[in-house]
C-alpha positions in Angstrom: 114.0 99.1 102.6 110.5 100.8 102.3 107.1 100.9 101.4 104.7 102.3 99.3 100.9 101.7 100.5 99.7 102.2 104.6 101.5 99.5 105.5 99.4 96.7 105.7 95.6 97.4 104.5 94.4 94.1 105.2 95.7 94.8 108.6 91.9 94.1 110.2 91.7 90.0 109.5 94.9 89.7 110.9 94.6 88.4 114.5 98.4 89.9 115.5 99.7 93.1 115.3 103.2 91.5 116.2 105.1 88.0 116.5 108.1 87.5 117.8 110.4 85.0 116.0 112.7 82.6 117.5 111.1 83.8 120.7 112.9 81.4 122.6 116.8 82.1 121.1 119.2 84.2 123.6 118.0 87.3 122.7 114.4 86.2 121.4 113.2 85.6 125.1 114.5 89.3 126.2 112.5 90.8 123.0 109.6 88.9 124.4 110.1 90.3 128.0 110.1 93.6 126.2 107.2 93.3 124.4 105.3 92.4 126.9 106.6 95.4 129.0 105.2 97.3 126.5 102.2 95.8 126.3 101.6 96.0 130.2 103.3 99.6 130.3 100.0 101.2 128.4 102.1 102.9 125.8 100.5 101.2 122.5 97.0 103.3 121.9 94.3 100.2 122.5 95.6 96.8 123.8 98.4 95.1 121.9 97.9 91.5 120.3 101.0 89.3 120.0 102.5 85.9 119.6 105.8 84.4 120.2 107.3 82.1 117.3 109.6 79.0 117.6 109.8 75.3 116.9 108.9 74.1 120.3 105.6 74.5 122.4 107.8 73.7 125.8 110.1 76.5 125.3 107.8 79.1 123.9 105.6 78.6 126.8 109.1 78.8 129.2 109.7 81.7 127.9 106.3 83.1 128.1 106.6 81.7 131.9 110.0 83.4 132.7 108.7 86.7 130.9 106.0 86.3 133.4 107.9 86.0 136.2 110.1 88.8 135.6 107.7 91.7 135.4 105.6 89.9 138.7 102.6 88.7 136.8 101.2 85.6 137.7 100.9 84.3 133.8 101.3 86.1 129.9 99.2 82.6 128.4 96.0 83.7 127.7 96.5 87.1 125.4 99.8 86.2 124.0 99.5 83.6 120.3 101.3 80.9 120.4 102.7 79.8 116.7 105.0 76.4 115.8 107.3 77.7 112.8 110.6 76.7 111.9 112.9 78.8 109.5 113.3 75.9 107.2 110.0 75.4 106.4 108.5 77.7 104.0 104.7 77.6 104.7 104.9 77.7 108.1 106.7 80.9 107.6 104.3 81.8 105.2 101.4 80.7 107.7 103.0 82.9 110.5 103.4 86.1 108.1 99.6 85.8 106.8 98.7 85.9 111.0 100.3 89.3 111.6 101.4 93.0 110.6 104.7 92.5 112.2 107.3 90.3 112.5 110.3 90.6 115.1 112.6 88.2 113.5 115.6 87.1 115.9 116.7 84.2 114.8 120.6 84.8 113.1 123.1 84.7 111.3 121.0 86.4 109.1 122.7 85.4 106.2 122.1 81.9 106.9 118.6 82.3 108.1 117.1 85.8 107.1 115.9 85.6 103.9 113.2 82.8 104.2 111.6 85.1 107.2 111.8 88.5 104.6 110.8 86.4 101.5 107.4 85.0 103.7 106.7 88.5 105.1 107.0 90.5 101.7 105.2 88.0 99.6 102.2 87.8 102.9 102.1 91.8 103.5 103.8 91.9 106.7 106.3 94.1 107.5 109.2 93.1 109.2 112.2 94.0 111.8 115.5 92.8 112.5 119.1 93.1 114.6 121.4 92.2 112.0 124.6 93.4 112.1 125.4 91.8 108.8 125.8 94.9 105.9 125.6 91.7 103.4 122.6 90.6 104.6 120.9 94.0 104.7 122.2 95.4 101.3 121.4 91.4 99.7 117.5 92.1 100.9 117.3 95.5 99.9 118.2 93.9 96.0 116.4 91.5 96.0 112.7 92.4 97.9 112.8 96.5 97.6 109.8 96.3 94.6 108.0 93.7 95.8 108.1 95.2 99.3 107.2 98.7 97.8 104.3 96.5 95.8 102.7 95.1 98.7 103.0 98.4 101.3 105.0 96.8 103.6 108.4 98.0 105.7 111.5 95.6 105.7 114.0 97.2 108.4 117.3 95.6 109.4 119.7 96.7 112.4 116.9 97.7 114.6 119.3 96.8 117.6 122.4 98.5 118.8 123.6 97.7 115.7 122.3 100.5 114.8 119.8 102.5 115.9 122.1 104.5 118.9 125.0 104.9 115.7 122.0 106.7 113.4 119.6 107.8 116.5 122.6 109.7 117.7 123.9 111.3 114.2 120.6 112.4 112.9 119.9 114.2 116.8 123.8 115.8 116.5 122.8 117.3 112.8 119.4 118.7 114.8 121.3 120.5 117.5 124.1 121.6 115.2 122.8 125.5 114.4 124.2 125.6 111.3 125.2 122.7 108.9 126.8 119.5 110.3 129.1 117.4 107.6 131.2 115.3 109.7 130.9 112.8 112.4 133.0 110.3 114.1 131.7 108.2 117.3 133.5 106.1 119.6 132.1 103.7 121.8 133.0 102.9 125.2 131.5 99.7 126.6 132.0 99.8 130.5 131.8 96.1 132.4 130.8 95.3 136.6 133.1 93.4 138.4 131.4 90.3 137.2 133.0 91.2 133.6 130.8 91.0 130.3 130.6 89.0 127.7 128.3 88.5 124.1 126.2 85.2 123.1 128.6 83.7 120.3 125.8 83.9 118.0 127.3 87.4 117.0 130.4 85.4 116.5 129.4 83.4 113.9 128.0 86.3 112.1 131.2 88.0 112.5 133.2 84.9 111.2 131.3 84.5 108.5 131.0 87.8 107.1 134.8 88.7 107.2 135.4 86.0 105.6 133.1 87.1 102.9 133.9 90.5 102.6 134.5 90.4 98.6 131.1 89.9 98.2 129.9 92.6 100.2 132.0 94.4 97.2 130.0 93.1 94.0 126.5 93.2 95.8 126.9 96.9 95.8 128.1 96.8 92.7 125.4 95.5 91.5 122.9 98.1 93.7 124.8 101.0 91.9 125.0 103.4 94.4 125.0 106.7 93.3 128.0 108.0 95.6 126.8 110.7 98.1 128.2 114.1 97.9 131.2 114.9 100.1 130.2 118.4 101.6 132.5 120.8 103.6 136.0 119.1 104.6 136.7 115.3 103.9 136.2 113.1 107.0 140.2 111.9 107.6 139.8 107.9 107.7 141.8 106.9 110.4 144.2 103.7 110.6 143.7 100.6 112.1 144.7 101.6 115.6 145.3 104.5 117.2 145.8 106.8 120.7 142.6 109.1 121.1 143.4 112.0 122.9 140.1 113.0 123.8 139.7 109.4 126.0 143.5 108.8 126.9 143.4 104.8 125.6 143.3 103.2 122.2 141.0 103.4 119.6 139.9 100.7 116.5 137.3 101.2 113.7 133.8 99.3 114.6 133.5 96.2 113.1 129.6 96.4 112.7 127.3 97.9 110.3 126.9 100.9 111.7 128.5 103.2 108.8 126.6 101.6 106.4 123.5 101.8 107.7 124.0 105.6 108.5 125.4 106.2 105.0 122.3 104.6 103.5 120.1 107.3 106.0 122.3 109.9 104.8 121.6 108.5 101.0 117.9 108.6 101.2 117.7 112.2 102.9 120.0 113.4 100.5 118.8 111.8 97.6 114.8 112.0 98.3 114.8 115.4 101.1 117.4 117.2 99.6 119.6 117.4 103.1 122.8 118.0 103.2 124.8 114.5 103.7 126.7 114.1 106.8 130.3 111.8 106.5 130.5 109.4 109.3 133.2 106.8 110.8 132.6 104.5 113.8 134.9 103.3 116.5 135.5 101.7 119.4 137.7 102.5 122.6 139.5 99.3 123.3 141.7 100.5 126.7 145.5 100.9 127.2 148.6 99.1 125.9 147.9 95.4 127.7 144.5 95.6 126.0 145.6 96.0 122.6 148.6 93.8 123.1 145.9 90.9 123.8 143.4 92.1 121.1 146.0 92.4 118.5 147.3 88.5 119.2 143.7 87.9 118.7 142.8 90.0 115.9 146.1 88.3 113.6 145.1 85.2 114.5 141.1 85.2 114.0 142.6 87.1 110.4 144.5 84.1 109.5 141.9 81.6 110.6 138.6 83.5 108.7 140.5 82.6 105.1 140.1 78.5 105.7 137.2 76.6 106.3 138.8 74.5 108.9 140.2 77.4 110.9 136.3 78.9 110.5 135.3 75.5 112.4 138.0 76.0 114.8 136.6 79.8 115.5 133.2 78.4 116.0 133.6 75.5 117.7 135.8 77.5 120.3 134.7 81.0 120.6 135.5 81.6 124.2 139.3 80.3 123.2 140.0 82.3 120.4 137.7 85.8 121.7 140.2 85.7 125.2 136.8 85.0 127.2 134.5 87.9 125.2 132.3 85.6 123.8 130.8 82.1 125.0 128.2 79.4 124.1 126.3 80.5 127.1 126.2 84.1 126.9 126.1 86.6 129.9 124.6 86.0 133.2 122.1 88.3 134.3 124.7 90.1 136.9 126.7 90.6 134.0 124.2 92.3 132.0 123.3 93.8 135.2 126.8 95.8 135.9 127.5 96.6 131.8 126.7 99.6 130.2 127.8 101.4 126.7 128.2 105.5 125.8 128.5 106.6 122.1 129.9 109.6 121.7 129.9 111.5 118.8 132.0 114.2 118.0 130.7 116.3 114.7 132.0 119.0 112.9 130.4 121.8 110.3 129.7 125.4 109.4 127.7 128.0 111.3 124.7 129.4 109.8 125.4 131.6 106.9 128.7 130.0 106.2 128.8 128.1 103.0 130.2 124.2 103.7 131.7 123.9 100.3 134.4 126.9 101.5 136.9 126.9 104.0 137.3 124.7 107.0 134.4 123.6 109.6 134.1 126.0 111.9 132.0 125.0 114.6 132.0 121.6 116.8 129.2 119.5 118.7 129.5 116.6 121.1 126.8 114.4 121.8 126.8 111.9 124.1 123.8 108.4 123.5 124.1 106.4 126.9 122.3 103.0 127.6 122.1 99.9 129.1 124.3 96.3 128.2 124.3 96.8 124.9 123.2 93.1 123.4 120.4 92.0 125.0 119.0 95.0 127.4 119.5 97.9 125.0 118.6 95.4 121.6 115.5 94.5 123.1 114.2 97.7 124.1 115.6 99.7 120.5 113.9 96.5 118.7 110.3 97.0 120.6 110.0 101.1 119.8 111.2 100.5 116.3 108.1 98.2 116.2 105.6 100.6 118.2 106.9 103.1 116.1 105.8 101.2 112.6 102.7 100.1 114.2 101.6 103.3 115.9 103.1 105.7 113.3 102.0 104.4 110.2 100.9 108.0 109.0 104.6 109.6 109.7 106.7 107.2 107.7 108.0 107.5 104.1 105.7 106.3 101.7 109.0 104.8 99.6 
């Protein structure tokens, strides 16, 4: 969702350029570590102001303290805000919006909680930034605050994390290597765990309860948007089933579960539909291992199915994530030696036409692989895609699209 306007004229008065939100939530106290590496790391033109955002003084200032403590600094107290706000009351969302260009808003489900934090920024002219992974959530915003955000010159941007800024990062930088035309993509993910194991927060649990079990209504909200389909240019992108043996890695593969191909369909929308590009097709996946893998994911995956449709088996799913996830997700989260030993490759495997050829005959004739590698994925590579999504929109106001 954009802007029209230089995103945020009244930016002066405020006394932030950035707060982060639920600053002291699993992954709000890595964002804040971030931030403040960024701050320290010199790579913000002038100093950067900032505040952290939660409903209690003692764990804002904890986090501020362990923030601290991991980069070696003796203390963050002094030039860092420090703003009470809780997402259930309306003016002191409104109070925190009116204080700031930017807000880093990581405090989820979205669905549950997301829309009282965009509704305060749009209607105080600050922009704001997100990790949803939650295409309802996203595509429900983009109905309902696109004008009024577009009114007020401010920037509303969801899946900022690794959902999905390696999935469109890495399809936009395939197109630009690609000499010639690129119209397909498919990307696998490979997630690779220490000794120590790995394991997610079950705060993406919940969202992923919660929005399978509401996927009809994903249906009429876009509907409702009226998406003009885009083009298919050059050969049709094969979907592929539900599970499947991938060659190219020797182990099974499923589609990805996040919002990923939306996010890079609506990319591929707006270049299309606003520069003219040529749209690229995309489908996401992710390599799950051999046959005892699958054996135990597929157990899982019928049963968490069967669950999703009652309200009492959604309580059961949530009450017991690391029961019904076979250890992948926990009330706790990972320890840092997890986190340590994880790491995640994308690989993306596009196809096209070489230069001269026309896309809309005969088959793709050329091939790319690119390869986007990082760190953990939730809350090492999150943190740091969140903070450059927010240098960017603070630092680069004159490079982004005016709509």
């Amino acid at each position: 969702m954009a802007a029209g306007g230089d995103g945020g004229a009244c930016a002066p008065q405020r006394p932030y350029e950035l707060v982060v939100f639920g600053a002291s939530g699993f992954t709000g106290q890595f964002v804040v570590e971030e931030v403040a590496r960024a701050a320290a790391g010199g790579e913000l033109r002038g100093g950067l102001r900032w505040a952290v955002a939660g409903r209690s003084r003692e764990k804002l200032r904890a986090v501020l303290e362990r923030a601290a403590e991991r980069l070696g600094k003796a203390a963050l107290g002094a030039e860092v805000g420090l703003l009470l706000c809780d997402v259930s009351d309306a003016t002191s969302l409104a109070a925190m919006a009116r204080q700031t260009r930017l807000v880093l808003n990581c405090v989820g489900p979205y669905r549950f909680f997301g829309e009282p934090v965009v509704e305060a920024c749009v209607e105080n002219g600050a922009s704001c930034i997100d990790i949803s992974g939650e295409p309802q959530f996203l595509e429900g915003m983009y109905l309902k605050y696109n004008e009024k955000a577009a009114e007020k010159g401010v920037y509303v941007i969801g899946s900022c994390g690794f959902d999905s800024i390696p999935a469109d990062m890495g399809v936009l930088y395939t197109r630009d290597k690609l000499k010639g035309t690129l119209t397909g993509v498919e990307s696998f993910l490979t997630v690779k765990s220490g000794p120590e194991g790995a394991c997610i927060h079950d705060g993406t649990w919940k969202s992923a309860v919660y929005g399978l079990a509401d996927q009809d209504n994903l249906r009429k909200l876009r509907k409702k948007i009226g998406y003009a389909p885009v083009p298919v240019v050059g050969a049709k992108l094969k979907r592929r089933g539900l599970l499947f043996y991938n060659q190219e890695f020797k182990e099974y593969s499923i589609p990805f579960m996040g919002s990923d191909v939306s996010v890079v369909k609506r990319s591929q929308r707006y270049l299309h539909t606003e520069l003219q590009e040529t749209p690229v097709q995309y489908g996401a996946y992710v390599n799950v291992g051999g046959l005892g893998s699958v054996i135990k994911l597929m157990f899982a995956g019928i049963l968490f199915l069967l669950l999703v449709k009652f309200s009492f088996g959604r309580k059961l799913l949530i009450k017991y994530p690391e029961f019904f996830s076979a250890g992948r997700f926990t009330k706790k989260g990972p320890t840092q030696k997890q986190m340590d030993g994880t790491s995640f490759t994308m690989t993306f495997f596009g196809e096209g036409y070489s230069e001269g050829q026309d896309p809309q005959n005969g088959k793709p004739n050329v091939k790319i692989c690119t390869e986007v590698k990082g760190p953990e994925p939730g809350y090492v590579a999150t943190p740091i895609a969140m903070v450059q999504a927010a240098v960017s929109l603070l630092e680069d106001a004159a490079c982004l699209p005016k709509r």
